[in-house]
C-alpha positions in Angstrom: 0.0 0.0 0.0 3.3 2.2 1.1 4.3 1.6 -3.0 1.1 2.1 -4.3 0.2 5.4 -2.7 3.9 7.0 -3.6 3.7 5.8 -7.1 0.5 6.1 -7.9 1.0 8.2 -11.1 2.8 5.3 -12.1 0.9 2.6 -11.2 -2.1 4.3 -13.1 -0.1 5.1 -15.9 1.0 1.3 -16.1 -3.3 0.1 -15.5 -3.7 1.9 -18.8 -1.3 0.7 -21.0 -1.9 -3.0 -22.4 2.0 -3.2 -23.4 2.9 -2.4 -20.1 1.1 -4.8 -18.2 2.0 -7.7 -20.2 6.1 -6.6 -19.7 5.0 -6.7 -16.2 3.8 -9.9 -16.0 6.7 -11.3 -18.0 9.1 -10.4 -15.0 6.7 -11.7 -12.7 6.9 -15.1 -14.1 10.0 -16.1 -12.5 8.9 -16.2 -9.6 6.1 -18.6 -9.7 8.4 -21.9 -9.9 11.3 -19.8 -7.7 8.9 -19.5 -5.2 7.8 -23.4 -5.0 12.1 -24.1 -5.0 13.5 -21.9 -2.6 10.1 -22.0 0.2 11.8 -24.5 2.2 15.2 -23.1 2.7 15.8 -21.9 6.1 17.8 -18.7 6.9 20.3 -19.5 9.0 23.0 -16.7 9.9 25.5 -17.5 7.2 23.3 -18.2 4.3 22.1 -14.4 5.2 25.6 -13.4 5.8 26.5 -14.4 1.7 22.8 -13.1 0.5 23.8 -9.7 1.8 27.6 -9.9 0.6 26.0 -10.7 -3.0 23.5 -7.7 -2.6 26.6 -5.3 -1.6 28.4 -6.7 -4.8 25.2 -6.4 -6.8 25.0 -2.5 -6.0 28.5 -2.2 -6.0 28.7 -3.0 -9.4 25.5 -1.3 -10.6 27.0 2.1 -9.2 30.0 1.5 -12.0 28.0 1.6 -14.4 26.9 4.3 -16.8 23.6 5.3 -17.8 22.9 4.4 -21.7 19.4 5.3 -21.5 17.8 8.4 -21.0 14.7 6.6 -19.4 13.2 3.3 -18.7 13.9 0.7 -21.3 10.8 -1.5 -20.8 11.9 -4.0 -23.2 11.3 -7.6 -22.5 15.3 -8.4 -22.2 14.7 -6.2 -19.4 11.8 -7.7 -18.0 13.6 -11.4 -18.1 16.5 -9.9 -16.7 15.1 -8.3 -14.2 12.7 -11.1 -13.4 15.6 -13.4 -12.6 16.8 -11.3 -9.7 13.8 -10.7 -8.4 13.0 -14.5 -8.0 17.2 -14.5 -6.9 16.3 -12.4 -4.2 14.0 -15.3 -2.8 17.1 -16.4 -1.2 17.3 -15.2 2.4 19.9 -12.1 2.7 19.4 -11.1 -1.1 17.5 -7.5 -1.2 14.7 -7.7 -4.1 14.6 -4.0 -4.6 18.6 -4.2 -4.7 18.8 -7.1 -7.1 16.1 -5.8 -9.2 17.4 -2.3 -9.3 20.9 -3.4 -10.2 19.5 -5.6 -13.1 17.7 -2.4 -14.5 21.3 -1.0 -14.0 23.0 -3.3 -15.9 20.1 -2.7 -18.8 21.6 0.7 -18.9 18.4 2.2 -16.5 18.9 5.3 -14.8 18.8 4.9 -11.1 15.7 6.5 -10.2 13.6 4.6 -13.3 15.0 1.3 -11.9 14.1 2.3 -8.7 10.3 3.3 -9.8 10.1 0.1 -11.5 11.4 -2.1 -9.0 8.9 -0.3 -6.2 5.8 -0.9 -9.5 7.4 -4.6 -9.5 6.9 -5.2 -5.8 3.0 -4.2 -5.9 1.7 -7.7 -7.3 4.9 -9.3 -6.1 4.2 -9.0 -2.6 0.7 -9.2 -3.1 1.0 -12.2 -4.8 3.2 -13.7 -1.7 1.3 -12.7 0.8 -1.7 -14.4 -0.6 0.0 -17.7 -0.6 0.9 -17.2 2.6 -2.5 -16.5 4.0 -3.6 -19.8 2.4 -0.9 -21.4 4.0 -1.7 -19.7 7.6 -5.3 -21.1 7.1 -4.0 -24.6 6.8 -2.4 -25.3 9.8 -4.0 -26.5 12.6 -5.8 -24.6 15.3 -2.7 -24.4 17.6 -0.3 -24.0 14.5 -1.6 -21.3 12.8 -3.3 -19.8 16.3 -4.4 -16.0 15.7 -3.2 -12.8 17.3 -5.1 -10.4 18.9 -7.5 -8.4 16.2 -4.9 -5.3 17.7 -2.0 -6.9 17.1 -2.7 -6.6 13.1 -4.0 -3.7 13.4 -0.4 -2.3 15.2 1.6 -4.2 12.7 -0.5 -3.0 9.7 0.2 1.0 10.5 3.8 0.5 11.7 4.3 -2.0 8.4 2.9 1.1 6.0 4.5 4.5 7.8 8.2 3.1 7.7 7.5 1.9 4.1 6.7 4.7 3.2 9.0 6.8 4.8 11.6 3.9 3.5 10.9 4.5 0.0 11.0 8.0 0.0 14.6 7.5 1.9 15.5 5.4 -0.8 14.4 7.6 -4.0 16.1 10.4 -2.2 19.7 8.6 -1.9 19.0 7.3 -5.9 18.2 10.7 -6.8 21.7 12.0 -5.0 23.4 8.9 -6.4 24.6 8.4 -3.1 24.8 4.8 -3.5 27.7 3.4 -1.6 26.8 4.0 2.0 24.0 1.4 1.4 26.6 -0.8 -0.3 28.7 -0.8 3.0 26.0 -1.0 4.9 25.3 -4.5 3.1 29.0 -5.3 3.3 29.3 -4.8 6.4 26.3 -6.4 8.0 26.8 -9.5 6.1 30.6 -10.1 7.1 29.5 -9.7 11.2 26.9 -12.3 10.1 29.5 -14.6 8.8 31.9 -13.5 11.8 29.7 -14.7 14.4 28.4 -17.6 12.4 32.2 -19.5 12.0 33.8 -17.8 15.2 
């Protein structure tokens, strides 16, 4: 909802354009058989500790590269591509927005277009996950799948969509500044104290 309300000239911009839609759903088909692969893996420390390393490399990488667009490609190479990561970044530690944004990157996407798109991509994407979860949650048993208080999701709900949104417009501020790297070490450095305390 966080996505959808601070890029909702996109988003209706997108509803009315056929072409559009259907490049959408092309990236969003990686996911449906990455999904049913990666739902059982567990994520231990380490396994986060190398999902984050990757993202830091990821973004690392992206930031050396030069623009060769002047806007949005919207191609379906760039759907594929950027599909890929974004079913990549089902793997615990691996940031979808950063392996999604860096895959517009290397499709020669400015950084605030790939950032846009990436946000547009996570609309259905986490839609589409939380739905499968909910069908999940309602087949467990009683004491599995035992509900919170009605407060409880209503708490979690507002706290879930003010930091979003404050999140994304933090991160379309630092893409607009290019200021790139302090997220970059960020990732670096959070997944080598993962990897620390996992071996030591």
């Amino acid at each position: 909802l966080a996505a959808l309300l601070y890029l909702r000239k996109d988003f209706f911009d997108l509803c009315t354009s056929v072409q559009k839609m259907g490049l959408l759903f092309l990236a969003l088909l990686p996911l449906i058989p990455g999904y049913f692969l990666v739902k059982s893996l567990a994520a231990s420390p380490p396994l986060l500790g190398f999902g984050l390393l990757f993202t830091a490399l990821l973004l690392g990488v992206a930031s050396r590269k030069k623009n060769t667009l002047p806007s949005a490609g919207w191609k379906w190479q760039d759907m594929v591509c950027i599909g890929i990561m974004q079913t990549l970044a089902l793997l615990p530690g691996i940031s979808r927005s950063g392996s999604t944004i860096a895959a517009a990157r290397f499709r020669g996407w400015p950084w605030e277009d790939a950032a846009r798109f990436s946000f547009l991509l996570a609309i259905p994407s986490v839609l589409g996950g939380q739905m499968l979860e909910t069908i999940r949650l309602f087949k467990l048993s009683p004491v599995e799948g035992a509900m919170l208080p009605g407060s409880c999701y209503v708490v979690g709900f507002c706290s879930a969509f003010i930091f979003g949104l404050a999140g994304i417009h933090a991160v379309f501020r630092m893409y607009r500044s290019l200021r790139i790297l302090p997220f970059v070490f960020y990732c670096a450095a959070l997944g080598f104290l993962l990897l620390v305390g996992s071996y030591a």
